[in-house]
N, C-alpha and C positions, 0 to 999 in steps of 0.2 A: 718437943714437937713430934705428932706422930706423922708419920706419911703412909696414906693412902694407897697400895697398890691397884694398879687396874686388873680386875680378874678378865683373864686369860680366857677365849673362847674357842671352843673347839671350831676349826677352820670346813670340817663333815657336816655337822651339825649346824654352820650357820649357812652352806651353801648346797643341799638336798640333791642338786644334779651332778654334783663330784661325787663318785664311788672308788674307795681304797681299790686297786685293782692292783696286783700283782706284775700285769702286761705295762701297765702304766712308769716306766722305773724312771722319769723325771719327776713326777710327784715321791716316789718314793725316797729321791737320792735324799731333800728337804729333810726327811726326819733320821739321815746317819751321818754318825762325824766321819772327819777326816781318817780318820782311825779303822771305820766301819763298823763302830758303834752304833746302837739305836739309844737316839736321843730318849730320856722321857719324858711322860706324858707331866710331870709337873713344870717343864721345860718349854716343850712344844704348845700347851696348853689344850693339848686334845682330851677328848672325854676317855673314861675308861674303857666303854665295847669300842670306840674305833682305835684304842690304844692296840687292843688284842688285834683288830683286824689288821694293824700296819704290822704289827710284828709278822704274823703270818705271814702277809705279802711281801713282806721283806724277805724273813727265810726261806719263801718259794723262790723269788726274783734270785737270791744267791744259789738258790741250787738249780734253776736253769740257766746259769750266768750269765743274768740279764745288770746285775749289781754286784760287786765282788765283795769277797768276805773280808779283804782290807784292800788298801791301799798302798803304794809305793811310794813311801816319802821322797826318795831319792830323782825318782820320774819324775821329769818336769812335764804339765798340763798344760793345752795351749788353747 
């Protein structure tokens, strides 16, 4: 039996008035792990140019520490 995957749509690409925005770091927390990895794009299911734009906005957001470059397991979030 094969199973079917449903391809994956880029979430930019099917809503034209959300823009990747660096200022934005609740859309961006979405595509980092716990860890503060960026998920990727065969994961998230985003296209390849807004792939690059989230990185960017991501390594901007961590370097005006709007997003941090990891997290503290130990911290408990409330």
């Amino acid at each position: 039996m094969v199973l079917l995957s449903k391809r994956k749509i880029c979430k930019f690409c099917e809503n034209p008035e959300e823009k990747v925005d660096y200022k934005n770091y609740k859309v961006l927390r979405r595509f980092v792990t716990e860890q503060g990895k960026i998920i990727p794009s065969r994961i998230t299911g985003t296209c390849a140019r807004h792939q690059r734009e989230l990185t960017k906005a991501i390594k901007r957001a961590r370097n005006i520490a709007l997003l941090p470059y990891s997290y503290d397991v130990t911290q408990s979030y409330k």
